[in-house]
C-alpha positions in Angstrom: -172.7 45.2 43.4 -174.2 42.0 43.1 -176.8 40.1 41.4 -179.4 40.5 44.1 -179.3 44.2 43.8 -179.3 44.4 39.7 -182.4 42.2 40.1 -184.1 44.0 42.7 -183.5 47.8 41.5 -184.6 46.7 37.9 -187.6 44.7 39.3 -189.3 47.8 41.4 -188.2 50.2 37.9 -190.5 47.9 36.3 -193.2 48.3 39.2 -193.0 52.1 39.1 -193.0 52.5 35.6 -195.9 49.4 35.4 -194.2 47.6 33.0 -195.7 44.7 31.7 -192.8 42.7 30.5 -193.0 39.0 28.9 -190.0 36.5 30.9 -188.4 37.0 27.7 -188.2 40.8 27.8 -187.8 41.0 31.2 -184.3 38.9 30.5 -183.6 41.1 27.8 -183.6 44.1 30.6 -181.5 42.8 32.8 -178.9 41.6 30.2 -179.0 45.7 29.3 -178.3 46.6 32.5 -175.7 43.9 33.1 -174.3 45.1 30.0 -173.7 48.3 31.1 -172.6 47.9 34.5 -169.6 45.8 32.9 -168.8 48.9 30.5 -169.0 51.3 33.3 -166.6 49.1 35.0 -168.8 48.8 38.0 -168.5 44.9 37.7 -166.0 42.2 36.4 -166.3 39.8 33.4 -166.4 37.2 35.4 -169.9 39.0 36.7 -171.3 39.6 33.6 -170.9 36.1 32.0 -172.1 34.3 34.8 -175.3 36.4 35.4 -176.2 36.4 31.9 -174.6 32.8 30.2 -177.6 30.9 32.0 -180.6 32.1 30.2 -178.7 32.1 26.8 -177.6 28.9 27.2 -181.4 28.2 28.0 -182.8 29.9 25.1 -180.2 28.0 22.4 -181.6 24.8 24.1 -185.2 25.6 23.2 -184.3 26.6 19.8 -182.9 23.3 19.2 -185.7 21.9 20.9 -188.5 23.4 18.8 -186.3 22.2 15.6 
């Protein structure tokens, strides 16, 4: 599975179920779903940390920012 296709199936759920998500929660979705991919063992560690390390490396940045 890659990235492409986590993004894309939880982007048209979204669509179908009209979900109006902030950027914010939308992350928080696909960090869910990456999540449970990983337990389910349908992708590595390796995956998971790199798909999801970016935005909350992002998000500490911002925090320290606004400090």
């Amino acid at each position: 599975m890659t990235k492409t296709q986590v993004m894309r199936i939880v982007r048209e759920t979204a669509t179908q179920k009209k979900a109006n998500l902030s950027r914010e929660e939308k992350q928080a979705v696909f960090n869910n779903v990456v999540d449970g991919l990983y337990r389910e063992g349908r992708i590595s560690r390796k995956q998971m940390t790199s798909w999801t390390h970016a935005f909350w490396t992002q998000q500490q940045q911002l925090i320290q920012f606004r400090l």
